[in-house]
C-alpha positions in Angstrom: -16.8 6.6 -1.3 -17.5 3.1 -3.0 -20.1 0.6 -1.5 -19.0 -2.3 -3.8 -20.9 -5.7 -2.2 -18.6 -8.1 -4.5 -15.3 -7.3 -5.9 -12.0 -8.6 -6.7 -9.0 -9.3 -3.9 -5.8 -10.8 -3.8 -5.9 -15.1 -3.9 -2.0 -15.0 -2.8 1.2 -12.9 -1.8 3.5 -12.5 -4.6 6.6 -11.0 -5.6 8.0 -9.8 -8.4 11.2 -7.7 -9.0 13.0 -5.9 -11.7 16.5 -4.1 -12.4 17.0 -0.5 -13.9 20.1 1.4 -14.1 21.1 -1.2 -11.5 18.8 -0.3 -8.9 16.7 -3.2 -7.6 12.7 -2.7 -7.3 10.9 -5.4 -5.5 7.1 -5.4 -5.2 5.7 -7.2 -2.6 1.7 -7.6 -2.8 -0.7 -9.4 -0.4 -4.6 -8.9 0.8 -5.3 -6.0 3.6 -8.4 -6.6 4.5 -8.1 -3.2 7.0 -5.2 -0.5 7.7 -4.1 -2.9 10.6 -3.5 -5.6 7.9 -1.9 -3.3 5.8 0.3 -2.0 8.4 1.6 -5.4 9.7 2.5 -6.3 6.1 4.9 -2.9 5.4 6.4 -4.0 8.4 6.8 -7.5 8.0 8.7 -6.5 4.6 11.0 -3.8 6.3 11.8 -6.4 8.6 12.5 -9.1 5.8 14.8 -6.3 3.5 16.1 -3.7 6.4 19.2 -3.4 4.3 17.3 -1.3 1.0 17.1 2.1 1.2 13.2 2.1 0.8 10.2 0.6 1.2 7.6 2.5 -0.6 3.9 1.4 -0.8 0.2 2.3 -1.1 -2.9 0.4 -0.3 -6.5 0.5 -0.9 -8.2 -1.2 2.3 -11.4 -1.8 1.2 -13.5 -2.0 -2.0 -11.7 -0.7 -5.0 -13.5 2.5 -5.2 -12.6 3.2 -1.0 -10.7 6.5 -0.6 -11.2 6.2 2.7 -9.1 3.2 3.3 -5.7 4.2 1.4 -2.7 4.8 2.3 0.8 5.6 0.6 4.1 6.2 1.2 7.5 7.8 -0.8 9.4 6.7 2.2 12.7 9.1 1.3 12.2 9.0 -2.2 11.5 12.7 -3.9 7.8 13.6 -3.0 5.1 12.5 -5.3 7.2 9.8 -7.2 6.5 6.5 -5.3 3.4 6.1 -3.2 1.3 8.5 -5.3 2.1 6.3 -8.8 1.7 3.1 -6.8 -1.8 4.2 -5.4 -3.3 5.3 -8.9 -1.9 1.9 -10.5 -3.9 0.1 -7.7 -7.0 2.5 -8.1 -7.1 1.4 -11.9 -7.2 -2.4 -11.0 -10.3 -3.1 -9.9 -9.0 -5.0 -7.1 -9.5 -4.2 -3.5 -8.3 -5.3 -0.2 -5.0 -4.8 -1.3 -1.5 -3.5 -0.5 1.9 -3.5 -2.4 5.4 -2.7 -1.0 7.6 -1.6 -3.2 11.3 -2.0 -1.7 14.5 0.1 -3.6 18.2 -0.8 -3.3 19.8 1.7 -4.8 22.2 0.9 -7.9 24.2 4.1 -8.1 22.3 5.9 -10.7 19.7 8.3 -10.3 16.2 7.7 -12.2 15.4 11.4 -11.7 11.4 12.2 -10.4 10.2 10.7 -14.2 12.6 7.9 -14.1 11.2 7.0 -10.3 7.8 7.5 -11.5 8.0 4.8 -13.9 9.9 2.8 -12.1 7.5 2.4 -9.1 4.4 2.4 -11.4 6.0 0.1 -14.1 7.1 -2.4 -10.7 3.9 -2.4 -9.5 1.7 -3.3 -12.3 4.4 -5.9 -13.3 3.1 -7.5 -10.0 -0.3 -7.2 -11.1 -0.1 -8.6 -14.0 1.1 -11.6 -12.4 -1.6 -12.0 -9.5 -4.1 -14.2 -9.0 -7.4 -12.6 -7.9 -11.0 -13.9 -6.6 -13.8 -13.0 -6.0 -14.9 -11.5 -2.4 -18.6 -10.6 -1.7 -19.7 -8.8 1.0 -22.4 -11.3 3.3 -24.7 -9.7 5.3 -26.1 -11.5 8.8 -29.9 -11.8 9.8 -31.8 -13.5 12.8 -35.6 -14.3 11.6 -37.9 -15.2 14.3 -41.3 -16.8 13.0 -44.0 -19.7 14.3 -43.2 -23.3 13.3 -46.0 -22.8 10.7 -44.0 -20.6 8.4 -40.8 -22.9 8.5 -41.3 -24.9 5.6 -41.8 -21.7 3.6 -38.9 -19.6 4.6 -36.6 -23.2 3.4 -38.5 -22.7 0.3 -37.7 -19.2 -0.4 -33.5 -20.2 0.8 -33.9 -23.1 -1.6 -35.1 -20.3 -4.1 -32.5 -18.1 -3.3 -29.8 -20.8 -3.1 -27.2 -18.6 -1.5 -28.5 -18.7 1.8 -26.6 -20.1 4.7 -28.0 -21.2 8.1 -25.5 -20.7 10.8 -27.5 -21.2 13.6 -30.9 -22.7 14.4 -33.0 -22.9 18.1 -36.6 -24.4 18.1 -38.3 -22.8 21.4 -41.7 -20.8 21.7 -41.1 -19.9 18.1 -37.9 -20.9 15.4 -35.5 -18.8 15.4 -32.5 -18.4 12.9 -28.8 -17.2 11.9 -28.5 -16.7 8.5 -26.0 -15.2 6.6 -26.3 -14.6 2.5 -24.6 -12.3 0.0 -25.5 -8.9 1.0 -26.3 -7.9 -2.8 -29.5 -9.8 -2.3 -30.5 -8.2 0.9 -33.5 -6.3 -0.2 -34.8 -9.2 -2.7 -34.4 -11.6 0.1 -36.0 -9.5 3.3 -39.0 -8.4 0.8 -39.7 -12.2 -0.4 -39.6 -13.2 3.4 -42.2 -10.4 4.1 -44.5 -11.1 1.4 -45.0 -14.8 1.9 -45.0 -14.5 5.3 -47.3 -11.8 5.7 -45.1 -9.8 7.5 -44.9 -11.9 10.3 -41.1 -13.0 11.0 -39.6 -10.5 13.1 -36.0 -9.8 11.3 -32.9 -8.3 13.3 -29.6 -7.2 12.1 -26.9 -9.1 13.5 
């Protein structure tokens, strides 16, 4: 399983569609940040075509690399010649938090299980070529709890840093701090805090 802390996801929902042997293929894409998300989108698109005869689709719910997030569906058609192509075509994008519906009306003429295969995987990546993508990194949250005389030090090192948000800030016994900040920095960011301050901020996970 992939760990990816920045990676590519859909920017907007598209759709594309395109007509062999008169059968209809429409690919509907959109972000799924989880299987819910995923989920509610194959339904919303049953619900918009529930005249086609099916609504294949595959989805990678999570970084690129996931395999623990995916899903896929031939949804009637012959095994192994929808949601299987689908899913590998998404595998070899490099973009994650994703999911593709591809819906069938059925023209009359068969494709047979290579015809299908191409079909779906040729649908699919015509979408892909189309989308618009940005970039999502994974942000990590930390509460830092130091004396007022290590303030102006840890603004330093966010200044340094220049990623770092402050969420949330409380001045009490001690200062304490929300911050969140691109997770791919973690380690760089907690050992800078540690060395200038001595060890001496206590630092939580939120």
């Amino acid at each position: 399983m992939s760990n990816q802390s920045s990676y590519l996801v859909p920017k907007e929902n598209i759709r594309v569609e395109q007509e062999i042997k008169k059968s209809k293929f429409i690919a509907s894409v959109s972000r799924a940040v989880d299987r819910n998300s995923a989920n509610r989108f194959i339904s919303e698109i049953k619900s918009k075509f529930p005249d086609a005869r099916h609504h294949c689709y595959a989805y990678i719910a999570g970084c690129p690399g996931n395999t623990s997030e995916i899903g896929m569906s031939d949804d009637g058609e012959p095994q192994g010649t929808a949601g299987k192509p689908m899913l590998s075509i998404l595998q070899y994008s490099g973009v994650g938090e994703i999911v593709v519906v591809v819906t069938r009306y059925f023209g009359g003429t068969k494709l047979g299980t290579g015809g299908l295969v191409r079909a779906y995987s040729s649908t699919v990546q015509m979408a892909l070529d189309k989308l618009k993508t940005e970039e999502f990194v994974e942000q990590n949250f930390l509460t830092l709890t130091f004396s007022y005389s290590y303030e102006n030090a840890i603004r330093y090192i966010f200044d340094k840093f220049g990623s770092i948000e402050i969420k949330n800030i409380s001045y009490n016994d001690k200062v304490t701090m929300n911050v969140e900040f691109p997770k791919n920095i973690a380690e760089d960011f907690v050992k800078e805090i540690k060395d200038k301050t001595r060890g001496e901020v206590e630092i939580k996970n939120l």
